[in-house]
Structure formats: structure tokens, C-alpha cells
C-alpha positions as CSV (number, residue, x, y, z in Angstrom):
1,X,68.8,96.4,111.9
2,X,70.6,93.2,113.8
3,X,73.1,94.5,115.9
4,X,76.5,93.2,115.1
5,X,77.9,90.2,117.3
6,X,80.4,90.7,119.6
7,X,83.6,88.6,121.2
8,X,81.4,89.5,124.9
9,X,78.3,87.4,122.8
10,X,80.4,84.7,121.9
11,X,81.9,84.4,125.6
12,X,78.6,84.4,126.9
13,X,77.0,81.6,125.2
14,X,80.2,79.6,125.2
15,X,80.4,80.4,129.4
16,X,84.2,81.4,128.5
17,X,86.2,84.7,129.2
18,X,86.3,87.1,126.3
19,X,90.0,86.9,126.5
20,X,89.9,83.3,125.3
21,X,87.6,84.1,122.7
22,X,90.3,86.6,121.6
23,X,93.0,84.0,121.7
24,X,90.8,81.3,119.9
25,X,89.8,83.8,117.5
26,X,93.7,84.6,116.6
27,X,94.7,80.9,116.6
28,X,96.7,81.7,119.5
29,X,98.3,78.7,120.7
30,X,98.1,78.4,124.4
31,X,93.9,77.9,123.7
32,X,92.7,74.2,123.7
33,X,92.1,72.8,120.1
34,X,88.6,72.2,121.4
35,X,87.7,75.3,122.4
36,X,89.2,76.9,119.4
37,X,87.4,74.7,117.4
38,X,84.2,75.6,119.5
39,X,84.8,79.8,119.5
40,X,85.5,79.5,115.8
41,X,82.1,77.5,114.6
42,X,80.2,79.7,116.6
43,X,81.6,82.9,115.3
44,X,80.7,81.6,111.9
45,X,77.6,80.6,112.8
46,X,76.6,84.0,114.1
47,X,78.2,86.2,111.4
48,X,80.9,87.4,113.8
49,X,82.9,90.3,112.2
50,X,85.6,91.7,114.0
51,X,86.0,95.5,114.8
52,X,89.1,96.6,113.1
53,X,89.2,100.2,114.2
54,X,88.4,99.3,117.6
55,X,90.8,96.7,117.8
56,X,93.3,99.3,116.7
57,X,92.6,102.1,118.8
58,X,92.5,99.5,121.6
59,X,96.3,98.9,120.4
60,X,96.7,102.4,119.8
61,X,98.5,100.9,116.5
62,X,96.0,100.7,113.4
63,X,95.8,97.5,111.0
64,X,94.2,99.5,108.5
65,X,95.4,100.7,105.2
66,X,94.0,103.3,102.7
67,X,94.0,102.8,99.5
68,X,93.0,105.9,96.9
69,X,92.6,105.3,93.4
70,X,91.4,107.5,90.6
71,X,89.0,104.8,89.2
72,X,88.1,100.9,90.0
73,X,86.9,100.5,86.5
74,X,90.4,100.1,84.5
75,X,92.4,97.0,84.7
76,X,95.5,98.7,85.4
77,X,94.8,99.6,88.6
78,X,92.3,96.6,89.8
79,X,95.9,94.6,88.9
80,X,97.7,97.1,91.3
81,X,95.2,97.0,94.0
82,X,95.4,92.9,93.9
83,X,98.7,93.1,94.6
84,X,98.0,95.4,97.3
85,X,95.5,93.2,99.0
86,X,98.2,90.5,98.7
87,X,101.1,91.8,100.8
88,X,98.8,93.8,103.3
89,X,97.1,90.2,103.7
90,X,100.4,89.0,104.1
91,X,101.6,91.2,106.8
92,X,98.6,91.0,109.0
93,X,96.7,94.3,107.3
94,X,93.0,95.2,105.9
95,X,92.2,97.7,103.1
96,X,89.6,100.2,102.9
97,X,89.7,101.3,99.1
98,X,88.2,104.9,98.2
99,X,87.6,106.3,94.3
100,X,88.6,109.4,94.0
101,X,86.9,109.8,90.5
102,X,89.6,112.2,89.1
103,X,88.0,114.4,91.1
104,X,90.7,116.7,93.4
105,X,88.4,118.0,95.9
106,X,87.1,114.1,96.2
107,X,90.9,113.1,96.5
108,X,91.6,115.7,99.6
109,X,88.3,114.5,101.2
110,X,89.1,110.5,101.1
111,X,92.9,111.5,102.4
112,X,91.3,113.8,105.0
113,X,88.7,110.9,106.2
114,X,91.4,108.0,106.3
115,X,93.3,110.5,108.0
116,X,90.5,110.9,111.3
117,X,90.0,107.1,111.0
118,X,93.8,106.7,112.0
119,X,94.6,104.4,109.2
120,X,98.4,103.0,109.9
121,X,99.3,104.5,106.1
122,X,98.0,105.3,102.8
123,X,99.2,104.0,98.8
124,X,97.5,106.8,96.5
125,X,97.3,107.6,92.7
126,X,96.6,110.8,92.0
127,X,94.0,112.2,89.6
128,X,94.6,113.8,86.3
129,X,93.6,117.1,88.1
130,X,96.2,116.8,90.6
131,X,98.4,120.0,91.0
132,X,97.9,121.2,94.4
133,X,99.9,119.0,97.3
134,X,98.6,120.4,100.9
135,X,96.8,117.6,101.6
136,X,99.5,115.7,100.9
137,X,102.1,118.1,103.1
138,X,99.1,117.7,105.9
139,X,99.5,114.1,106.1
140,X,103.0,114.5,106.8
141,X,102.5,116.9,109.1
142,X,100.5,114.5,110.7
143,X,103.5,111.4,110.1
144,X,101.2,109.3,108.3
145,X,103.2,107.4,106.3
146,X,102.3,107.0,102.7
147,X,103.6,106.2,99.4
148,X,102.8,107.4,96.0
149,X,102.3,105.0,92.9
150,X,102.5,105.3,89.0
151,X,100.8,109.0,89.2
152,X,103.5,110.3,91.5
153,X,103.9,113.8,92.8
154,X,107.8,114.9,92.1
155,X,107.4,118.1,94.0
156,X,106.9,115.6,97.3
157,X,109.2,114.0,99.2
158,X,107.9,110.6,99.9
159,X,108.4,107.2,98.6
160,X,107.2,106.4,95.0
161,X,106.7,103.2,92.7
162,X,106.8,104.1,89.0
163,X,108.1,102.7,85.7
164,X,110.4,104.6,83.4
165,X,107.7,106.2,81.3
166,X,110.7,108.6,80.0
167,X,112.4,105.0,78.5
168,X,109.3,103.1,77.5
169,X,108.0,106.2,75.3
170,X,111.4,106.5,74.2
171,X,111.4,103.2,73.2
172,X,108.2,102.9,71.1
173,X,109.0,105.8,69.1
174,X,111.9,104.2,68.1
175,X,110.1,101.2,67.0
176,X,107.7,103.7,65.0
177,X,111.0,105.6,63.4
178,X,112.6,102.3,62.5
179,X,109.7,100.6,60.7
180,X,109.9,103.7,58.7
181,X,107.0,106.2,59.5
182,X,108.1,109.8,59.1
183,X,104.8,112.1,60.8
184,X,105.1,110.5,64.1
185,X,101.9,112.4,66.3
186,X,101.1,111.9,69.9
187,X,98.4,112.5,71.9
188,X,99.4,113.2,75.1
189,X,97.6,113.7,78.4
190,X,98.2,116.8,81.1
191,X,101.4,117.7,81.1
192,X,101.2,118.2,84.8
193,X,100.7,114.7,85.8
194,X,104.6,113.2,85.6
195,X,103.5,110.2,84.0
196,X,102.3,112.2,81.0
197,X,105.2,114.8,80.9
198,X,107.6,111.7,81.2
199,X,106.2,110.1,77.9
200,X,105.7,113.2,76.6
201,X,109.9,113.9,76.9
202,X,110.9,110.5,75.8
203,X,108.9,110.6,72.5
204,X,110.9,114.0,72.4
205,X,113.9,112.6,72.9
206,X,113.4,109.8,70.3
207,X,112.7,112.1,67.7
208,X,115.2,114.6,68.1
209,X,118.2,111.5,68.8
210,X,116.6,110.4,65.3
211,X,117.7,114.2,63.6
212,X,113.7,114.7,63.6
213,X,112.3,118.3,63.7
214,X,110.9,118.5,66.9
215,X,109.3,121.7,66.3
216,X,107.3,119.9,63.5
217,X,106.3,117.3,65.7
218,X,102.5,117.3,66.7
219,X,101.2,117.1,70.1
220,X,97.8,116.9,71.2
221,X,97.4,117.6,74.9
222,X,94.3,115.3,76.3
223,X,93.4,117.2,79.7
224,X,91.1,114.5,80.6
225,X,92.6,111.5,78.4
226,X,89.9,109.1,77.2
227,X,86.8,112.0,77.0
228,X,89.1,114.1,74.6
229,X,91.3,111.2,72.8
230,X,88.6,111.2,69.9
231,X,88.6,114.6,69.4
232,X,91.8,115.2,69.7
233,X,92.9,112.5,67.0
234,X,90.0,113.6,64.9
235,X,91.9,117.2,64.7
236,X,95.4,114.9,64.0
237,X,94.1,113.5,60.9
238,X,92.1,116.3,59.5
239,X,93.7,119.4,60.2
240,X,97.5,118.0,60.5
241,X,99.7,119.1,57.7
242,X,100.9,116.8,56.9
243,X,98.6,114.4,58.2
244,X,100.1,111.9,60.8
245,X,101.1,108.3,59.8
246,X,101.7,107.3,63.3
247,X,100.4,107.5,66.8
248,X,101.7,107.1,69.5
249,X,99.3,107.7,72.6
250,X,100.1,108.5,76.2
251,X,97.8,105.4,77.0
252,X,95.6,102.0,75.8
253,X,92.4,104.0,76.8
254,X,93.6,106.8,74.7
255,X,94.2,104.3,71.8
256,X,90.9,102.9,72.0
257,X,89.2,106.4,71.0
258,X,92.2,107.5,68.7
259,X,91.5,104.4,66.9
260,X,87.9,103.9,66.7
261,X,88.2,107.7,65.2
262,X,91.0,106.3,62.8
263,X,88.5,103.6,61.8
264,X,85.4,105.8,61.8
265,X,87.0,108.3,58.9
266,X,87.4,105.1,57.3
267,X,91.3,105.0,57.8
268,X,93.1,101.6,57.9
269,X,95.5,100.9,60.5
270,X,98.8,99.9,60.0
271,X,98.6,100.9,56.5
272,X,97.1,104.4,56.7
273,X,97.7,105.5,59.9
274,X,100.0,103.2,62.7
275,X,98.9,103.6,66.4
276,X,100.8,102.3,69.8
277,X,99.6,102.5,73.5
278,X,100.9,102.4,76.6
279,X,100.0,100.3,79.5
280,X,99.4,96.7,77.9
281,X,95.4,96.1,79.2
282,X,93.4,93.2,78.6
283,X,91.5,94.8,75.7
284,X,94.6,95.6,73.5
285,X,94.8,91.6,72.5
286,X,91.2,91.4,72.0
287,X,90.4,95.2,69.7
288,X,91.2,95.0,65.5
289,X,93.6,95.3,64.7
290,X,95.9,94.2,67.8
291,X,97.3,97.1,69.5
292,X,101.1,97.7,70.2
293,X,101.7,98.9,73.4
294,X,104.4,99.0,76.0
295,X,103.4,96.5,78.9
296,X,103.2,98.2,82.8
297,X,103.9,95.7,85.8
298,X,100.7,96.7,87.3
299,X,100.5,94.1,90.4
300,X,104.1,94.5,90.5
301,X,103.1,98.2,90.9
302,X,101.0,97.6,93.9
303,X,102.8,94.8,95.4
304,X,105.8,97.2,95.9
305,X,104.1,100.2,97.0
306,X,102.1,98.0,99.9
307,X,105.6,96.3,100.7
308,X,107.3,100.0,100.7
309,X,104.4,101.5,103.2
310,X,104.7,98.1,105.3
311,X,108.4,98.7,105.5
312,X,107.8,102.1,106.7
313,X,105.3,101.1,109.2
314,X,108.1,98.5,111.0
315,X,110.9,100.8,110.7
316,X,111.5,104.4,111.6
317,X,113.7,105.8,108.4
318,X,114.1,108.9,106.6
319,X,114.8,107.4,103.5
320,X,111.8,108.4,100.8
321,X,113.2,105.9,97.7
322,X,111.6,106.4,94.4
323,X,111.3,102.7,93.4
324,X,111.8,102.6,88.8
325,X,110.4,99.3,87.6
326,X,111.1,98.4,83.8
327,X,108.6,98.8,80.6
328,X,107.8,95.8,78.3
329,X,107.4,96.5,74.5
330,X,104.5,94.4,72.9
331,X,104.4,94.8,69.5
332,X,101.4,93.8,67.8
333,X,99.4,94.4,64.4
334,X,98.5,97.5,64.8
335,X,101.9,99.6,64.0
């Protein structure tokens, strides 16, 4: 294995002090334009990569930020982590991005290890299976700033990015009351995770400000949203009395099963059985029929919670805001 090059390998075979390498290197601008011109084509042509934890631990102030995301593989949060890349980019920071798979126990082991590598801060969403916060209190023990996005932890103090789930279900099950539908069903996911609850209490709230009998209303609880969607709406539409005519669901993914099971009992949608989603990703333009959905500013999401941690970073506050960014109803073919 090549051992990685150096600023000292560059000096050397430039016959210039590693300082000036540093300079050049930085675009510093009391280094000549030749020799920056020089230190730069040389660093390129030998692969030069620069030590970011050693440079921070030399400036005992890290450039590093940890990001922890349930999954990579759903567009919601590649969009947030864009924007994350953007403004850490912008304010002179790197990103090292960990999975934590839903998994809790993987979740407390990628805070713990960004933790010893004395990132500056961490943005984390947390996992469906999320209900335990110690690692969370740890970090503050610690002071390592961090800040919470759209799966938030309301039991913590410490700043959050979110939308208003509560309005955005609200305001969907309105749509599905006005164009006439009288079983409204939803499958929601665990109740635990605030996102969830929220939509779950605004579709709530819909129903009841629309004299509905809540008590009649039926609610599927997906613990681990996508693997139990199908099965969940298969149990709506066969063992419901009565059987649903609409569905809203806590989420697009969630829609995606719901309806393929909709389709597979040979169900149309509208004019059987409506369904709406939540989120607004890619696929919902591109499945049949077009799904209705309530739109999520997911690079907004991620832009705010990196410009929130930076904030934190450059000044000492107390202040933990909870940052509430707006919904967007689509409404498509599908309800």
C-alpha cells in the first residue's frame, strides 16, 4: 500500500519550507503566483490529500462534521445531505456521513465514534427505533454541538429543523373530506418518532374539526413503515368495516406498498380506494396513477440544519431554536 504524500514530500522535491507549501496550498496570498502554481501542480500530480483530522487537532479546532442518517438510499434525505455538503463547503467544512440503518445500537455507535474523532458538530436523523436519548445527553455532556433534523427528539433540548407535519397532515385530510370521501384510513408509522405522531394528530384534528367520529377512524400503526405498509393496508381493505375509501399514509414509501396492495386486490385508485403521501419524492410523478402528496423542502432541510450547527460553532449561545419550515400540497391523480 503507497503511503500517502505529505506537505514535508512536496517541500522536499520543490526545495521549499513546508510552511510555504501550506500557504500555497491555502491560496494564501503572500506566496508567489509561481510557486503557488508550482506547489499546486505537484500536489495533483502526486495525489496529495490533506489530513483533516490532523490539521484539526493541530488547530485544536476541528473542520469536520458528522452527518448520521437513517438510510442513503431515499431521495429525501440524499436532497438534505446536498444541501448539507453545500453550506459546510461554504463555510470552510468537510463531511464524514455514517448510515445508521434504523438500527439504534448502530446510531449510538456512529455518535460515539464521531464523538472520539473530535468532529466540530454533528446534524442527525434519528431511526424509527429511536426512544432512548443518552447518547444524545452524552454529547452534551461533552458540548458537542449538534442539531436535530426532520426526525427530531422533543424530549431534547437542542436545535431542530422540521416542517409542520401537524399542518401538512392536517391539510391533506382536508382535501380527502372535501372531495367527498367519508372512510378516511391512515397508516401511520411509530407513534414514537414525532414526525409520525405529528401526522398522526393532524389527520386527527382534521376529522374531528370536520364533525367526524374519530373513534371510528382507522389507524394502522407501521413500526417499521415500508416492510409493514403492505400488510398493513392489506388488513385496511379486507377486514375494515367499512372498508376505507381513502388513504392517507404517514409517507411516499408507505404509499408505494399501500398502493401496489390496492392494485394487487385488483382495486382502482381514485375510484375505489383514494390514496395521498407525504414527502413529495421523485417516484410519486413517475408511479400509476400519480400520487398526491404533501411536498417536504428536503435540501432546504439540510441547508438549515448545517447553517444552524455552523452558527453554533461561531457563536457561544444558549439559544436551542426549533426551526418550522412550511408543507407544499401536490395534488395529483391519485385522490
Amino acid at each position: 500500500m503507497r503511503k500517502p504524500i505529505t506537505i514535508s514530500d512536496i517541500a522536499i522535491k520543490l526545495n521549499i519550507s513546508k510552511s510555504t507549501v501550506s500557504r500555497a496550498l491555502k491560496d494564501h496570498p503572500d506566496v508567489n503566483p509561481a510557486t503557488k502554481k508550482k506547489v499546486k501542480a505537484l500536489a495533483e500530480a502526486l495525489d496529495y490529500e490533506p489530513n483533516l483530522l490532523a490539521a484539526s487537532l493541530a488547530k485544536k479546532q476541528s473542520s469536520l462534521i458528522g452527518v448520521i442518517l437513517p438510510e442513503f438510499n431515499r431521495a429525501f434525505f440524499s436532497n438534505a445531505l446536498e444541501g448539507i455538503q453545500e453550506v459546510a463547503r461554504r463555510n470552510g467544512y468537510s463531511v464524514i456521513i455514517c448510515q445508521s440503518n434504523e438500527d439504534f445500537e448502530l446510531e449510538v455507535l456512529n455518535t460515539r465514534m464521531l464523538a472520539s474523532n473530535k468532529v466540530a458538530g454533528i446534524l442527525m436523523s434519528l431511526t424509527l427505533q429511536t426512544a432512548d436519548f443518552r447518547h444524545l445527553e452524552r454529547l452534551q455532556e461533552k458540548e458537542i454541538p449538534f442539531v436535530l433534523f426532520d426526525r427530531v427528539a422533543e424530549q431534547i433540548d437542542c436545535p431542530k429543523v422540521t416542517v409542520d407535519d401537524f399542518q401538512g397532515a392536517y391539510q391533506i385530510t382536508q382535501h380527502l373530506i372535501s372531495k367527498g370521501y367519508q372512510n378516511i384510513a391512515h397508516l401511520s408509522g411509530p407513534l414514537n418518532l414525532s414526525i409520525c405522531k405529528n401526522r398522526y394528530n393532524g389527520f386527527m384534528a382534521a376529522l374531528s374539526d370536520a364533525g367526524r367520529d374519530i373513534a371510528k377512524a382507522q389507524v394502522y400503526e407501521c413500526e417499521h413503515l415500508k416492510e409493514d405498509a403492505y400488510a398493513s393496508a392489506k388488513k385496511l381493505l379486507q377486514l375494515g368495516v367499512p372498508r376505507p375509501d381513502a388513504i392517507f399514509c404517514v409517507s411516499d414509501y408507505v404509499a408505494f406498498e399501500a398502493m401496489r396492495c390496492i392494485q394487487d386486490l385488483g382495486l382502482r385508485i381514485p375510484e375505489d380506494v383514494a390514496l395521498v403521501g407525504f414527502t413529495n419524492d421523485p417516484a410519486t410523478e413517475y408511479v400509476t396513477p400519480r400520487l398526491t402528496t404533501m411536498e417536504q423542502p428536503a435540501r432546504k432541510i439540510g441547508e438549515t440544519a448545517c447553517e444552524m450547527l455552523v452558527k453554533s460553532l461561531k457563536e457561544e449561545s444558549d439559544e436551542h431554536p426549533h426551526v418550522i419550515l412550511p408543507t407544499t400540497f401536490i395534488e395529483r391523480s391519485s385522490s
